[in-house]
C-alpha positions as CSV (number, residue, x, y, z in Angstrom):
1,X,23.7,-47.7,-7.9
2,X,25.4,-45.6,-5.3
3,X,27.8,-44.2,-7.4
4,X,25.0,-43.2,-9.7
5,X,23.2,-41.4,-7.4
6,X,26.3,-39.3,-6.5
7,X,26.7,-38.3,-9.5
8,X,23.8,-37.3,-10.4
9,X,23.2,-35.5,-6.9
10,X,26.8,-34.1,-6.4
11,X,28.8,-34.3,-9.8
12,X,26.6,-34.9,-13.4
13,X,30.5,-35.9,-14.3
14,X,30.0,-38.0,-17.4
15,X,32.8,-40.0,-16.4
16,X,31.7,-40.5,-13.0
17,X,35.4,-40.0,-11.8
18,X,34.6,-38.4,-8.9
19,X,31.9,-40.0,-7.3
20,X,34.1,-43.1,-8.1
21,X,36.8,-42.0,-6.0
22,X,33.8,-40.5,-3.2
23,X,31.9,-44.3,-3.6
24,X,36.1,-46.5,-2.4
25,X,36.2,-43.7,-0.1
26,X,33.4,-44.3,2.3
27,X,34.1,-48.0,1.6
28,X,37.8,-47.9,2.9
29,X,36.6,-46.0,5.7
30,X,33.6,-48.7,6.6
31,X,36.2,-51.3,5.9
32,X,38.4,-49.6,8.5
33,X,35.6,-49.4,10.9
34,X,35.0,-52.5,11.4
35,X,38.9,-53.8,11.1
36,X,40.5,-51.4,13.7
37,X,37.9,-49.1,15.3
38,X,34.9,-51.7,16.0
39,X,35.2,-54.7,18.7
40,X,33.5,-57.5,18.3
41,X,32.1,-58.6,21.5
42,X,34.0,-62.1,22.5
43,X,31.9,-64.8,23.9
44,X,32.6,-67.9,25.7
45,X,34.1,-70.8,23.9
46,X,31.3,-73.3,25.7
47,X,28.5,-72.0,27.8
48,X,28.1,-72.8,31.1
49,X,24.9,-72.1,32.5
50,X,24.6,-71.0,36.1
51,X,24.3,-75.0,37.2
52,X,27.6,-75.1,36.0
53,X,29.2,-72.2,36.8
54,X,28.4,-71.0,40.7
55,X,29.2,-67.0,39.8
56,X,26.4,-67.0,37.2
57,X,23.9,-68.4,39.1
58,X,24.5,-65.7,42.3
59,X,24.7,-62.9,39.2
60,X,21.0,-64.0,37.9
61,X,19.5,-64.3,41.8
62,X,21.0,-60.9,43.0
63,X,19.7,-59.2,39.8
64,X,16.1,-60.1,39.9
65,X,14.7,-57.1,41.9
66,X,16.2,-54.8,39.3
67,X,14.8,-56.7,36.6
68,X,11.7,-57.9,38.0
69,X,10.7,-54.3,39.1
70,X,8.9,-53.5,35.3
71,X,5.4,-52.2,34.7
72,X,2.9,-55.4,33.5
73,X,1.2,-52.3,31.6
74,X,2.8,-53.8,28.3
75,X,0.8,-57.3,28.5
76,X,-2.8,-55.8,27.7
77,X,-1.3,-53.1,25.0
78,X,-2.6,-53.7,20.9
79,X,0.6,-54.7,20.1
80,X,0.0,-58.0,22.2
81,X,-3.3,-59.0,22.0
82,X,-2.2,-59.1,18.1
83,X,1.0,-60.9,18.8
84,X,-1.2,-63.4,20.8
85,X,-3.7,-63.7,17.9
86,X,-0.9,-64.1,15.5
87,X,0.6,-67.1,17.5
88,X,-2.4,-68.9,19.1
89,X,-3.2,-68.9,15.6
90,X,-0.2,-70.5,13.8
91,X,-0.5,-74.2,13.0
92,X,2.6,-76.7,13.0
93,X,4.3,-78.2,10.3
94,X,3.3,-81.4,11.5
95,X,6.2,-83.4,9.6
96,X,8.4,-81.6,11.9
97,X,7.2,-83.0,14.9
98,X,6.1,-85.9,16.8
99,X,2.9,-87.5,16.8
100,X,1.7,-86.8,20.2
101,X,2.9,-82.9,21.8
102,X,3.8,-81.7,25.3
103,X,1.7,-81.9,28.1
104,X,1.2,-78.7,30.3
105,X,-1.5,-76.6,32.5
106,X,-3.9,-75.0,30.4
107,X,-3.0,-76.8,26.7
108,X,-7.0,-77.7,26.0
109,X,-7.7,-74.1,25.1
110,X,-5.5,-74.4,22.3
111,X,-6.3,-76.2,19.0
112,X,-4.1,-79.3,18.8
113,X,-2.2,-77.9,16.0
114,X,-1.6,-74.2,17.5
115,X,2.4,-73.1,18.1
116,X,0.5,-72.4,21.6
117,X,0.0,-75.9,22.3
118,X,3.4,-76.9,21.4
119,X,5.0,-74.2,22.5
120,X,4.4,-72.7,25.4
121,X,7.6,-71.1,26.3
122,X,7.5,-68.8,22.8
123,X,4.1,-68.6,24.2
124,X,5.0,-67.3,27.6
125,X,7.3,-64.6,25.9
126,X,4.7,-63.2,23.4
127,X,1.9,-62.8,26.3
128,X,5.2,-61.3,28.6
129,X,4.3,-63.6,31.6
130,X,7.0,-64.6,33.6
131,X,4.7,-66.5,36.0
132,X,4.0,-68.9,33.3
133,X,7.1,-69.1,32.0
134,X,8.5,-69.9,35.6
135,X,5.5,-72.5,35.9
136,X,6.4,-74.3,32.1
137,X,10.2,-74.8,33.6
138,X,9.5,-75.8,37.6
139,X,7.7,-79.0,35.6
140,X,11.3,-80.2,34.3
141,X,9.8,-81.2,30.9
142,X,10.8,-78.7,28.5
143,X,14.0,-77.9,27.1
144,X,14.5,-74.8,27.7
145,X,16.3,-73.8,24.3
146,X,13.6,-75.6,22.2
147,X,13.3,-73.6,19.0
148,X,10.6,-72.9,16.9
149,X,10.9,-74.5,14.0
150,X,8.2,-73.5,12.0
151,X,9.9,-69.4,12.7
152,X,13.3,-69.1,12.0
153,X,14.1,-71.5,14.7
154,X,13.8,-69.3,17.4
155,X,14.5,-70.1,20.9
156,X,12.5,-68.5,23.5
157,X,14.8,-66.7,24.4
158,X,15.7,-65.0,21.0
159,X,12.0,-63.7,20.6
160,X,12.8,-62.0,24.2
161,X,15.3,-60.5,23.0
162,X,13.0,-59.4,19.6
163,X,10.5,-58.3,21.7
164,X,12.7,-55.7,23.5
165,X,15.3,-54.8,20.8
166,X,13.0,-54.9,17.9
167,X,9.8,-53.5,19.4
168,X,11.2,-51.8,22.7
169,X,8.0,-54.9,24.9
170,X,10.1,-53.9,28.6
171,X,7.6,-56.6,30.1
172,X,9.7,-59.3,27.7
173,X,12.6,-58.6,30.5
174,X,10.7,-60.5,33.1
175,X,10.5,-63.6,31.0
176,X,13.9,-63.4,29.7
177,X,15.8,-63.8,33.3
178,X,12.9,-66.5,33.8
179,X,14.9,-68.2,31.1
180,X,18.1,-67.1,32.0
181,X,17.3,-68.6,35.7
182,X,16.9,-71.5,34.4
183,X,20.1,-72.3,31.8
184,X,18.2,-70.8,28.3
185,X,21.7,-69.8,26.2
186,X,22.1,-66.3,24.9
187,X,24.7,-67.5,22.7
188,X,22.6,-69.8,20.5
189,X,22.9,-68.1,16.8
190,X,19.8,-68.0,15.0
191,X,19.3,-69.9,11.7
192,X,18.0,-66.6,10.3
193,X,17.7,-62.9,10.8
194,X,19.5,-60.9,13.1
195,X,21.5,-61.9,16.1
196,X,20.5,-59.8,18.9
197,X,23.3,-60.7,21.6
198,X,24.9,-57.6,20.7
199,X,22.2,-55.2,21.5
200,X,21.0,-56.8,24.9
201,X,25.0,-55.7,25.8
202,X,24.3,-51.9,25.2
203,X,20.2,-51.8,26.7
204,X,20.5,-54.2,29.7
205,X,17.6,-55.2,31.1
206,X,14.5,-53.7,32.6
207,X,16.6,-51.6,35.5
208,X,19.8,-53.6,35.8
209,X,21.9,-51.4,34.0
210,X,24.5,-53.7,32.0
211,X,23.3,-56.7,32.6
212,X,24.3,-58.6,29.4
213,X,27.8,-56.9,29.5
214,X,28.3,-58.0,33.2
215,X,26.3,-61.5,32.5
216,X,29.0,-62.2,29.3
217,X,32.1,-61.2,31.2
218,X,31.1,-64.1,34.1
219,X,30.8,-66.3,31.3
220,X,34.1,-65.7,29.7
221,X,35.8,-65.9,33.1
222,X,34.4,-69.8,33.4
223,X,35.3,-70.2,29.5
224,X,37.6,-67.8,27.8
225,X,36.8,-67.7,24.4
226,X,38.3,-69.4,21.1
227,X,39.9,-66.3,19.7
228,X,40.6,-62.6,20.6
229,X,39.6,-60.7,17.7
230,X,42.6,-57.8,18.2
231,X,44.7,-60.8,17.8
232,X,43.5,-62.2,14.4
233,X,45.3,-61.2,11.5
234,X,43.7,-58.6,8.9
235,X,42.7,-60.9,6.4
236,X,40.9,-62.7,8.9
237,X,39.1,-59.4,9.8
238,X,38.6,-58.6,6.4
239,X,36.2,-62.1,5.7
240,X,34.1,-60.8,8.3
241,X,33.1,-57.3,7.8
242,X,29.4,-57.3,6.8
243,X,28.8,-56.3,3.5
């Protein structure tokens, strides 16, 4: 399809040589991108969350005024209110679950088959309220990577991370270092769509400038990764450029 486009845009050459030879060129070059020019990111071989590793956990507390200072404007915005509506009024797949759901502060205002009343951490991060969030975890009952099964299998976390990439929601930031606080893993792949790890490297979050980048390097300090990705050979690099 590309090369017929060119053709007819650039060339009308009946043999399309040309925008043959245009079509392997900008491939070789994206192929070359990503081979020698891009770098991966490397992450830890194992996370250790800031129980685990003492560095991490005095990063995340000496951080929170930077990321705490954001405007709660964001919460009462159109684009929540319908993100609310939109979850509160999501039902379970109820063969994915147990009979009887998590108990929490506040669950009776739900319907008993609401993603609201089952999950109230994805909850936490849609209405952008880090008190709540903080409240959910002090109660030691949830898991703080709990996916959502019925959405991609999203962690809490990852929808934070939707929120701000995807949809530029600041007040997500507050939630997210809730999480981060309290061991959530930024390292969890999701099951579908787009893994965001990579962009919360280049934005931060809220006024802590680097904050992923800075947050990743602690990590591979206590866990150096499996591989070095200047170190693999090129076919190796080759399997992995997107296409």
């Amino acid at each position: 399809m590309l090369i017929l486009m060119l053709n007819g845009i650039l060339f009308n050459d009946k043999y399309m040589h040309r925008s043959i030879a245009v079509a392997l060129s900008m491939l070789s070059n994206y192929v070359f991108y990503h081979c020698h020019i891009k770098q991966p990111v490397s992450r830890p071989s194992k996370f250790l969350g800031p129980v685990e590793n003492p560095l991490l956990k005095k990063f995340i507390e000496d951080e929170a005024e930077a990321v705490l200072l954001q405007s709660e404007s964001s919460r009462e915005s159109d684009f929540s209110k319908t993100a609310e509506a939109w979850f509160v009024g999501n039902t379970i797949n109820k063969t994915k679950h147990a009979e009887v759901g998590p108990t929490f502060e506040g669950k009776d205002q739900y319907g008993p088959s609401s993603w609201a009343a089952w999950y109230p951490l994805h909850h936490a991060v849609i209405k952008q309220d880090a008190d709540m969030a903080e409240k959910i975890l002090q109660t030691s009952q949830f898991d703080v990577d709990m996916p959502l099964l019925e959405h991609y299998e999203l962690t809490a976390l990852q929808l934070a991370c939707d929120l701000i990439v995807k949809y530029n929601k600041e007040g997500a930031s507050s939630v997210l270092y809730v999480l981060l606080k309290y061991g959530a893993n930024p390292y969890v792949k999701p099951s579908a769509g787009q893994d965001n790890f990579d962009a919360m490297l280049e934005i931060g979050l809220g006024n802590s400038k680097d904050f992923f980048r800075r947050y990743n390097d602690i990590c591979l300090e206590k866990s150096p990764p499996d591989e070095v990705y200047s170190e693999l050979p090129l076919i190796e690099k080759l399997k992995r450029v997107p296409l």
